[in-house]
C-alpha positions, 0 to 999 in steps of 0.5 A: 541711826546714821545721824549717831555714826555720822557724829561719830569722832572716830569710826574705828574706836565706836567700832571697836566699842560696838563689837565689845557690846554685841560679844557681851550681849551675845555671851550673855544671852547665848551662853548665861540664858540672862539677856541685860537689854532687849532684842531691838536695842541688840538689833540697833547695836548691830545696824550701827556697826553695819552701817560704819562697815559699810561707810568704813570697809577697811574696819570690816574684821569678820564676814557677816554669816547668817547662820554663824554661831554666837557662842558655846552651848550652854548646856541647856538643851538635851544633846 
């Protein structure tokens, strides 16, 4: 996988590009119940993305949480 960031041009634009995917994954998955890839590909979004944060601290926007919410409630579940 670092063999993808390193040949990244611009760390800040597949940054960019890779917070768009996982917010489009995370709607999709959370919110409309109808994933489009699978978990592992959603994982290796989001390595990628921590691994260009790590080499790249200044293009970190948001802390990672372990226990943050990804999207509204879907209506799904029994309240």
């Amino acid at each position: 996988m670092g063999s993808l960031v390193a040949m990244a041009d611009d760390p800040a634009k597949r940054a960019e590009e890779l917070r768009e995917l996982i917010a489009r994954h995370n709607r999709r998955y959370f919110e409309l119940d109808d994933p489009e890839i699978t978990d592992a590909e959603y994982d290796e979004l989001v390595r990628e993305l921590a691994i260009i944060e790590e080499a790249h601290p200044e293009l970190v926007t948001e802390p990672r949480l372990p226990g943050r919410s990804v999207g509204r409630p879907s209506g799904f579940l029994p309240r």
